[in-house]
C-alpha positions as CSV (number, residue, x, y, z in Angstrom):
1,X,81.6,39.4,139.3
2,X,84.6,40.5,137.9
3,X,87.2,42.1,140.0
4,X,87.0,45.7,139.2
5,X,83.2,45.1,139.9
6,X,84.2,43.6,143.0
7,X,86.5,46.6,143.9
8,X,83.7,49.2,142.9
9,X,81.1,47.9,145.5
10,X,83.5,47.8,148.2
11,X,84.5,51.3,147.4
12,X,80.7,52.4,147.3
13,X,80.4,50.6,150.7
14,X,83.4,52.8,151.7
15,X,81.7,55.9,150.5
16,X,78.4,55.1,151.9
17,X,80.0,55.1,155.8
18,X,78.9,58.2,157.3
19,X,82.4,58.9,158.0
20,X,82.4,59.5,154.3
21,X,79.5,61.1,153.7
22,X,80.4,63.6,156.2
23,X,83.8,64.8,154.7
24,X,82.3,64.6,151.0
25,X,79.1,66.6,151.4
26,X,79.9,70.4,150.7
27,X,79.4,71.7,154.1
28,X,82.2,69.3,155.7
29,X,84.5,72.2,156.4
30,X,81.6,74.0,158.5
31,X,80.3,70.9,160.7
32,X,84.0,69.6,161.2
33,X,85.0,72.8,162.2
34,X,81.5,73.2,164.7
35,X,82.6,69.9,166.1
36,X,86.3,70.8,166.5
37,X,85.5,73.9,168.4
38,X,82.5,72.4,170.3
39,X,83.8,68.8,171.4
40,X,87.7,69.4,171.1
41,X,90.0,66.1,171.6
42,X,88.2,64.5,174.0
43,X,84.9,64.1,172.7
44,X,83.2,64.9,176.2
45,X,79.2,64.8,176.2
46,X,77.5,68.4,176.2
47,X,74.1,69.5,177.1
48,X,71.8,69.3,174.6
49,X,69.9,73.1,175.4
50,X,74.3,74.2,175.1
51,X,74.6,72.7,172.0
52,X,72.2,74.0,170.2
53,X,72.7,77.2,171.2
54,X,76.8,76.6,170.9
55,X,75.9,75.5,166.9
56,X,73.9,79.0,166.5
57,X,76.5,80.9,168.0
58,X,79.2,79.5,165.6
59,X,77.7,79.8,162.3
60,X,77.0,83.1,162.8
61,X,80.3,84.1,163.6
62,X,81.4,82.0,160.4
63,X,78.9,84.1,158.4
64,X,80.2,87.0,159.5
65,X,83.8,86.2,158.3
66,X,82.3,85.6,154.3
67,X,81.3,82.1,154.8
68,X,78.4,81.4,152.7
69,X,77.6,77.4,152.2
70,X,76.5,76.9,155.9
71,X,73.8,74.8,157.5
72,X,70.7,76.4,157.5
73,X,68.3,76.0,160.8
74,X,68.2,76.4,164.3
75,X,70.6,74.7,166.5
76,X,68.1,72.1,167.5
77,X,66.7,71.5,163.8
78,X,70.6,71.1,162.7
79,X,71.6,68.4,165.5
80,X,68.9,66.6,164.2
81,X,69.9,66.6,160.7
82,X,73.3,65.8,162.1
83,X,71.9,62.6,164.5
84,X,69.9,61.3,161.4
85,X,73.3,61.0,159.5
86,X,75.2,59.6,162.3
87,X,77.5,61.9,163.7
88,X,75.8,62.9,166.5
89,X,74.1,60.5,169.4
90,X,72.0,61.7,172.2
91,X,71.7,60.1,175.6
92,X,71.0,60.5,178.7
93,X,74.2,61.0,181.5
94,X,74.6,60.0,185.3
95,X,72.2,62.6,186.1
96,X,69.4,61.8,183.6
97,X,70.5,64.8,182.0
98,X,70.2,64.5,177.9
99,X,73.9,65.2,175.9
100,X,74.7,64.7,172.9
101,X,78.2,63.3,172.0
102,X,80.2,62.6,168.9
103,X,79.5,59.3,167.2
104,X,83.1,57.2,166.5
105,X,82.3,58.3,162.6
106,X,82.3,61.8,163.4
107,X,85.6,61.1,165.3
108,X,87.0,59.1,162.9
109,X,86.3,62.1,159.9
110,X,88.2,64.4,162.6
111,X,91.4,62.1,162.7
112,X,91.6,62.1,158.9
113,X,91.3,65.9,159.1
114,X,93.5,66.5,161.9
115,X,95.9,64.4,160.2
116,X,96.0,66.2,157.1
117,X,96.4,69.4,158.6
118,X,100.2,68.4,159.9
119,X,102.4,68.4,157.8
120,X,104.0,64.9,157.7
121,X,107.1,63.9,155.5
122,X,106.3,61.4,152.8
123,X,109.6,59.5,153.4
124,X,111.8,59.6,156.3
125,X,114.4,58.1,158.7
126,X,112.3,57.6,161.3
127,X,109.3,55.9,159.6
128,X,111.4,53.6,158.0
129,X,113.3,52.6,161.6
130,X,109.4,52.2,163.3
131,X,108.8,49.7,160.3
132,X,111.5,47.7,160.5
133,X,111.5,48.1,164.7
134,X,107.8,47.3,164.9
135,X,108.7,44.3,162.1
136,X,110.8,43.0,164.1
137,X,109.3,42.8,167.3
138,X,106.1,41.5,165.8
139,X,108.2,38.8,163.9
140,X,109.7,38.0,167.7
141,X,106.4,37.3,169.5
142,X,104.8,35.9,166.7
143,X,107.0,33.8,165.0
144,X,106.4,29.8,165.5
145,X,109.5,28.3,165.4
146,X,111.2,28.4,168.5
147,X,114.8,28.2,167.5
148,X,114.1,31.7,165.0
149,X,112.4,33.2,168.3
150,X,115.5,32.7,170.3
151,X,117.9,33.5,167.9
152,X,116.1,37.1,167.4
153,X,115.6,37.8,170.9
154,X,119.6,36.7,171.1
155,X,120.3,39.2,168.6
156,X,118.2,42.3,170.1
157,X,120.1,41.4,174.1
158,X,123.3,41.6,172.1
159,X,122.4,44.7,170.2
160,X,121.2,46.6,173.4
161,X,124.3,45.4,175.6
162,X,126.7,46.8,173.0
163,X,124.7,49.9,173.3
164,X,124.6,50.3,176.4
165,X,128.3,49.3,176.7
166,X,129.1,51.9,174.3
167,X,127.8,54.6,176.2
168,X,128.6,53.6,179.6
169,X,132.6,53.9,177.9
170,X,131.9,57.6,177.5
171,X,131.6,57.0,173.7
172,X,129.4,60.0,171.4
173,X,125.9,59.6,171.9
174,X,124.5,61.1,168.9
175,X,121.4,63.2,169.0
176,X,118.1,63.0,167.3
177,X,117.6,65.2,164.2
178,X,114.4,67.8,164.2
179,X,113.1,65.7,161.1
180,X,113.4,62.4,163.3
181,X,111.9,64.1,166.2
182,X,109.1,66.1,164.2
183,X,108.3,62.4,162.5
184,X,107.9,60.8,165.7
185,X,106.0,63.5,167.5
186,X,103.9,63.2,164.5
187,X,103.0,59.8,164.3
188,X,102.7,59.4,168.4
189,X,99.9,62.4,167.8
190,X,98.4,59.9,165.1
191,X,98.3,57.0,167.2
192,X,96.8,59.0,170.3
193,X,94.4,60.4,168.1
194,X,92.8,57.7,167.2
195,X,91.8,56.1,170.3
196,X,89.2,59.0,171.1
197,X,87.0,57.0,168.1
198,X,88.3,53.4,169.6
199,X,86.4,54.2,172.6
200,X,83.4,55.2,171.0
201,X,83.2,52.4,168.6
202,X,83.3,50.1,171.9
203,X,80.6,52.6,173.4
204,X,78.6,52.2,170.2
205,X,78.9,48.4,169.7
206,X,77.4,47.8,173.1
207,X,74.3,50.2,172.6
208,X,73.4,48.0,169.7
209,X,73.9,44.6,171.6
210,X,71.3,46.6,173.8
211,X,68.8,47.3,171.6
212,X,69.2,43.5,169.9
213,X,68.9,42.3,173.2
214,X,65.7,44.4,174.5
215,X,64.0,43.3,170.7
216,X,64.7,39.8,171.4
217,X,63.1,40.4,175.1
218,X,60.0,41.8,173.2
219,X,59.8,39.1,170.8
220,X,59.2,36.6,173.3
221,X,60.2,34.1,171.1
222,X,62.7,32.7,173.4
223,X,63.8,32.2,176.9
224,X,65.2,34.9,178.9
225,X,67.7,33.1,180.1
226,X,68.6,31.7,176.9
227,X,68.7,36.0,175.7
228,X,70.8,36.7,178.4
229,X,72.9,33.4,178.1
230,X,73.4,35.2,174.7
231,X,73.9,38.9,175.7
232,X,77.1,37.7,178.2
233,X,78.2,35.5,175.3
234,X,78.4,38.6,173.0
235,X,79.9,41.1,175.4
236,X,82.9,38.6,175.9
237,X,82.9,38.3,172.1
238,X,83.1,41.7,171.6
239,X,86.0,42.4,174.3
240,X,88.0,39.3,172.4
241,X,87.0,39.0,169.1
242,X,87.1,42.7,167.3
243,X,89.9,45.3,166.8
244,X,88.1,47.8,168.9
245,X,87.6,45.5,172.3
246,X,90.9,43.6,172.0
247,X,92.2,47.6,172.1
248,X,89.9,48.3,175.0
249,X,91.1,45.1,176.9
250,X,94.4,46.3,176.5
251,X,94.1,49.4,177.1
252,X,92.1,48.3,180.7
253,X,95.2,46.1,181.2
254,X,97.2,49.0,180.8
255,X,95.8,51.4,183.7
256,X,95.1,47.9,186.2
257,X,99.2,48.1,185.6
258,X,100.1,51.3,187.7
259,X,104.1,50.8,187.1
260,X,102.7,50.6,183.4
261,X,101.3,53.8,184.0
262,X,104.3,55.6,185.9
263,X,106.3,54.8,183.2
264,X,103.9,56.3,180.3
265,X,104.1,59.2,182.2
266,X,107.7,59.7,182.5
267,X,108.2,58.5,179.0
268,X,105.9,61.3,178.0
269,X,107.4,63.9,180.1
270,X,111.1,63.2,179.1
271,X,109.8,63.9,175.1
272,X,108.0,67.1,176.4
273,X,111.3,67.9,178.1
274,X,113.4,67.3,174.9
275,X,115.0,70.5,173.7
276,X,113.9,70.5,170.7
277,X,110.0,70.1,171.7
278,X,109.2,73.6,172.2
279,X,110.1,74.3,168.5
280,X,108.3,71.7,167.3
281,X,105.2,70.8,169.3
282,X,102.5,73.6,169.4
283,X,100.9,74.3,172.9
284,X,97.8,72.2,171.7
285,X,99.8,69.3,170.9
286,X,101.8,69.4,174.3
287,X,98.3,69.3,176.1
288,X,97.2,66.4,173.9
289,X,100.5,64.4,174.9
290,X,99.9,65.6,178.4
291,X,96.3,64.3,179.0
292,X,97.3,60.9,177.0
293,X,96.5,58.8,180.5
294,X,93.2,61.0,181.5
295,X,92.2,60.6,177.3
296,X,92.3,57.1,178.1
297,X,90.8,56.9,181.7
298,X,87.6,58.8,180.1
299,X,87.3,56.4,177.5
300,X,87.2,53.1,179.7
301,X,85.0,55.1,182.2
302,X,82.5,56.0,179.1
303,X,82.6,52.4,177.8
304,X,82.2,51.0,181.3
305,X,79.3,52.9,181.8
306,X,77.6,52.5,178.5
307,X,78.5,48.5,179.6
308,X,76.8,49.0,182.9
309,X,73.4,50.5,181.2
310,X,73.2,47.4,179.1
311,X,73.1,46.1,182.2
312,X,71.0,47.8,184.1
313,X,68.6,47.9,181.5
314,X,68.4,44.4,181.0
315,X,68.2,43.9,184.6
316,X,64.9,46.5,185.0
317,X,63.0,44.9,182.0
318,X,63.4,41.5,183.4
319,X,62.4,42.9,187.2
320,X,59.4,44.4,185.4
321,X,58.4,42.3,182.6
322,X,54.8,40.8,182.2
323,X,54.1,38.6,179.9
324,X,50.5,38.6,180.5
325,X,50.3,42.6,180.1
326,X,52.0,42.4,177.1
327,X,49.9,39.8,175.8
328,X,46.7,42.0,176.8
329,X,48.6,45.1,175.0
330,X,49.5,42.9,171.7
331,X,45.8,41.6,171.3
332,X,44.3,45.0,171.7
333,X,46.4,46.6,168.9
334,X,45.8,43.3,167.0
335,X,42.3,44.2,167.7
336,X,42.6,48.2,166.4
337,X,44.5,46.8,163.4
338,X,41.9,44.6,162.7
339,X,39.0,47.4,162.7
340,X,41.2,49.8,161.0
341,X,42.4,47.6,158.1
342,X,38.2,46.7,157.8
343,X,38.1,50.5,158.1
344,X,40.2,51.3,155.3
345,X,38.4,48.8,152.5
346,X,34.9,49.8,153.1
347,X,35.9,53.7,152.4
348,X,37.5,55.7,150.0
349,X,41.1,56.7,149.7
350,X,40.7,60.5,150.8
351,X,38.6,59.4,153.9
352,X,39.0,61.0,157.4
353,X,37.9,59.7,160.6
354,X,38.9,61.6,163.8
355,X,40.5,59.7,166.7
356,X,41.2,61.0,169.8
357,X,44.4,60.6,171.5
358,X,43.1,59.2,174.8
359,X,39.5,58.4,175.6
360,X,37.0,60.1,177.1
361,X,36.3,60.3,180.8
362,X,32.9,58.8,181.9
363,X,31.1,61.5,184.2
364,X,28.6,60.5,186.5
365,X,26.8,62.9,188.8
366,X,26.1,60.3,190.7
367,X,27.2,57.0,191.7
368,X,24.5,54.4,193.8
369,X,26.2,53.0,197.0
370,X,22.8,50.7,197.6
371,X,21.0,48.4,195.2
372,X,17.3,47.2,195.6
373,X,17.0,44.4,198.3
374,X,14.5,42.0,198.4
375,X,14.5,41.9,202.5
376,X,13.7,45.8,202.3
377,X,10.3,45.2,201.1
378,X,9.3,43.1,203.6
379,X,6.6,44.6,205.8
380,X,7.8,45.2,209.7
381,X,6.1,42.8,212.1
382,X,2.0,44.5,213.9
383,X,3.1,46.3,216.6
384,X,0.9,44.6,220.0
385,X,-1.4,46.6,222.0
386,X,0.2,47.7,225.2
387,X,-1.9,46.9,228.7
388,X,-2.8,50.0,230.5
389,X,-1.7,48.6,233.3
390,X,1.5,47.7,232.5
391,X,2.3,51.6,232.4
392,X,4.2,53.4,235.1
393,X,2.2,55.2,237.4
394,X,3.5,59.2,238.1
395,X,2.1,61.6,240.9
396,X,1.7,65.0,239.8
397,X,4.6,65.8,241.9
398,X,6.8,63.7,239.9
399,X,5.8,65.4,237.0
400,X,6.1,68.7,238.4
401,X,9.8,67.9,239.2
402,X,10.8,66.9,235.5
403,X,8.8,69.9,234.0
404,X,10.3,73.5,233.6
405,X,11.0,76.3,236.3
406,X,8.0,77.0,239.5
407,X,8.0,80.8,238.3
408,X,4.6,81.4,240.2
409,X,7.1,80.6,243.1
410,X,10.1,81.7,242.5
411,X,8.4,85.4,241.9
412,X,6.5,85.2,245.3
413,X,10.3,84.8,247.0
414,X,11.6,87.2,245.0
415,X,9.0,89.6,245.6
416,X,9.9,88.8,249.1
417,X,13.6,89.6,249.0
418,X,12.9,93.1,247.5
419,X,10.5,93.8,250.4
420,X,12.3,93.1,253.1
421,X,10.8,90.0,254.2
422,X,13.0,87.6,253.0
423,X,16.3,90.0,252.2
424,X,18.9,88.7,250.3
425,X,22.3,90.2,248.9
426,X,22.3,88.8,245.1
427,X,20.3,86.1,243.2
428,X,22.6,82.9,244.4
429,X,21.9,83.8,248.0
430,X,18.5,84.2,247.5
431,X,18.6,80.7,245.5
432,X,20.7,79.0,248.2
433,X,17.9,80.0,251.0
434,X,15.4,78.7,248.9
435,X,14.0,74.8,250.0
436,X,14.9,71.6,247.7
437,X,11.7,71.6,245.5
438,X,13.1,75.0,244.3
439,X,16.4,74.3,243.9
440,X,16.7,72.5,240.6
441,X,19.2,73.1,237.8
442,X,15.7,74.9,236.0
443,X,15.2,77.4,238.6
444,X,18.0,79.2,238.1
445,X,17.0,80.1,234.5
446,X,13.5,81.0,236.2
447,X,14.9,83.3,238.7
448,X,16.7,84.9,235.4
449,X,14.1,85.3,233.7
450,X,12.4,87.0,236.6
451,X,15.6,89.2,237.1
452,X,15.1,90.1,233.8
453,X,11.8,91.4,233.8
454,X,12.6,93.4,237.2
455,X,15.3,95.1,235.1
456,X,18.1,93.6,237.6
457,X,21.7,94.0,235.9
458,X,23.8,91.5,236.2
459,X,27.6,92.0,237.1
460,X,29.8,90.3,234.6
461,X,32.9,91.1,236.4
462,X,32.0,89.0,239.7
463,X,30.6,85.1,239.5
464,X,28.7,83.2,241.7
465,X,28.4,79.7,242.4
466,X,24.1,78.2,242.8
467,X,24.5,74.9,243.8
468,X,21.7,73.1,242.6
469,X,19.6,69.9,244.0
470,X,18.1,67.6,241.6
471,X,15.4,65.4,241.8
472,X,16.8,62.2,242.1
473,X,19.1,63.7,245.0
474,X,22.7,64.7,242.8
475,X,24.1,68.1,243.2
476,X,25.3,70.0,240.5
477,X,26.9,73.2,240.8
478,X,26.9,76.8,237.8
479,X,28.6,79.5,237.9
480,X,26.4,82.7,236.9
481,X,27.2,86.3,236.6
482,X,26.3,87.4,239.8
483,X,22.7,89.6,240.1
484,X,23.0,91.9,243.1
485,X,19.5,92.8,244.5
486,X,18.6,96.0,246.0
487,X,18.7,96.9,250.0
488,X,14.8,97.4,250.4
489,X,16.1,100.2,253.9
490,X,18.3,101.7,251.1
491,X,15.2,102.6,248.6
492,X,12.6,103.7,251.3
493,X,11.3,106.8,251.4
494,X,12.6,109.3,254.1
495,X,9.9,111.1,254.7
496,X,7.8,108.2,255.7
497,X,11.5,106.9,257.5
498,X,11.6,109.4,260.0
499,X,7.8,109.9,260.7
500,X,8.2,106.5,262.0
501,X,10.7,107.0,264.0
């Protein structure tokens, strides 16, 4: 392949990055612009449901200022568009809540935007001094002979003591020009810029050393421990062998460093402070160099967590892993597979077959909870004659005390009570003159039932106690309504009253 063919496929590579496809499709202005507005600097993850209704609300305020190439869709049918070509990646937060959050392409077409919207001298003072500065200082730590290292380390001690012996004599200190200082705020903006898409790439990288991990899981092809021998190997491969991990490392060295830190921060706010920084920085840009430490505290705490996912992933599917039930699963759809690939050659190519999602419940009415035993059918044994004499003898008293109430009895006495030979104030005192053999817990419903029939009311107010005998000599004591009975000198006729007085 000849070199110019060489260069052309690398370019096409270039091209086919979906940072590039992104600014070269027509609608770039419109979807770098949503994601400006709706993600700002620091790229923090938003609810899906507020997204999608975010996207709406934006394109139709850009239709209404003339704009006519511009996505088409609802806000939910546009993120996806947007997710399939990379710019967009939904997950789930701390809370299990699904957000979606700029991928580091997205980020990285915002940068090249961003950057092109400042306007940036071609050629200046400044860039020139942070080449030959930065050339310098890499030449110094880097270079191998030891002698040159100490000879330009000598050199840079000398320069600063002359400077600093210069000023501390009260000689001019000159100032910094407004092209030196717009240059410099420039390029700081560019540098802090592009760790917003660092992070993510970090972030990214480690979701797909999930998902090559979990397939490897699934493969069962290999030990676990031999896949997770190889997952820790990666993640320490991916902190110190790419651009975008050696940047995290550093940048994680950075904020364990608190003097580091301190320093940042007053570096920062002694530029902010400059006099000529309110004519140069807009109030967007001050913010930006203001949140430069909490820009990079999000971005560790995004890629620790996406790091601590990995793990806790990993960590659930080997808790929960069985082999055997995935063996099961694997032969079943081996099975369906099987039936459907026999399905497809014995029918034509326009065939339908109708397969339900799920299968269908078995309904029984009835389920049987006994099954047929031999040992039921077996006949029971003859049942012996009994010997007359063997059986209990019983006296017709006997029987007359287990049987029901003596009402032939009972109404004599209570015939007797109404006359006057036997008076009595209420049923119970009647019952409690009454002898043993009439005193069972049966005669008081006979003496009721006789009550009854004389058209006796009962008082329900007032209870009385008939303390009953029974046969085999136990008391046991009810409490009835009580039944007064008449005063037989009360109903007799006067007439015949005083004649026989």
């Amino acid at each position: 392949m000849s070199d110019i063919a060489g260069e052309l496929a690398r370019v096409k590579g270039a091209f086919a990055q979906p940072t590039l496809t992104l600014l070269h499709q027509r609608q770039a202005p419109v979807v770098i612009t949503i994601f400006r507005a709706a993600f700002g600097r620091n790229n923090k993850p938003i609810p899906t449901a507020r997204l999608h209704t975010q996207v709406e609300e934006h394109l139709a305020e850009i239709r209404q200022a003339g704009e006519q190439d511009v996505p088409s869709g609802s806000g939910k049918e546009i993120c996806q568009r947007w997710m399939r070509g990379q710019w967009l990646v939904r997950s789930l937060d701390e809370q299990g809540n699904e957000v979606y959050s700029l991928t580091s392409h997205a980020q990285q077409a915002l940068e090249l935007v961003k950057n092109l919207t400042r306007d940036r001298a071609t050629l200046s003072e400044h860039r020139i001094t942070t080449i030959l500065g930065t050339v310098r200082r890499f030449n110094a730590e880097a270079n191998p002979d030891r002698g040159a290292r100490v000879t330009l380390l000598n050199e840079e001690i000398a320069r600063l003591k002359a400077e600093r012996d210069r000023l501390v004599d009260g000689a001019e200190m000159p100032g910094a020009t407004e092209d030196y200082m717009v240059e410099g705020f420039t390029e700081l903006l560019s540098l802090i810029s592009a760790l917003p898409s660092d992070f993510a790439r970090v972030e990214e990288r480690f979701a797909t050393i999930r998902a090559e991990i979990l397939a490897a899981f699934r493969a069962e092809d290999r030990p676990a421990g031999e896949v997770i021998d190889e997952y820790l190997s990666r993640a320490d491969a991916l902190i110190t062998a790419t651009h975008e991990g050696r940047a995290f490392e550093g940048a994680f060295a950075l904020l364990r460093d608190d003097a580091l830190v301190t320093q940042l921060r007053e570096d920062l706010n002694a530029l902010l402070e400059h006099p000529l920084a309110d004519r140069i920085l807009a109030e967007a840009d001050r913010a930006e160099l203001r949140g430069t430490v909490r820009l990079v505290r999000d971005g560790l705490d995004r890629v620790l967590a996406q790091r601590s996912r990995v793990t806790a992933t990993l960590k659930e599917y080997i808790v929960s892993h069985d082999a055997a039930r995935d063996r099961e699963l694997e032969q079943t759809l081996r099975q369906v597979e099987s039936e459907l690939m026999t399905w497809v050659a014995e029918t034509g190519p326009r065939a339908t077959h109708d397969v339900a999602l799920l299968p269908n419940r078995v309904t029984v009415e009835h389920l049987r909870e006994r099954f047929h035993d031999p040992a039921d059918d077996v006949l029971p044994e003859p049942i012996s004659a009994a010997d007359p004499t063997d059986a209990p003898g019983l006296s017709l008293t006997a029987l007359m005390a287990q049987g029901g109430p003596q009402l032939g009895s009972l109404r004599q006495r209570l015939e007797d009570a109404l006359s006057d030979l036997a008076p009595a104030g209420s049923l119970g005192e009647l019952f409690e003159s009454l002898e043993p053999s009439l005193r069972r817990p049966v005669e008081i419903f006979g003496l009721l039932h006789l009550a009854a029939n004389r058209d006796l009311r009962a008082d329900d107010e007032h209870v009385e106690t008939f303390s009953a005998l029974r046969p085999d000599g136990t008391r046991r004591t009810f409490a009835v309504p009580r039944t007064p009975l008449p005063d037989p000198d009360l109903d007799r006729d006067p007439d015949h009253e005083g004649a026989s007085t």
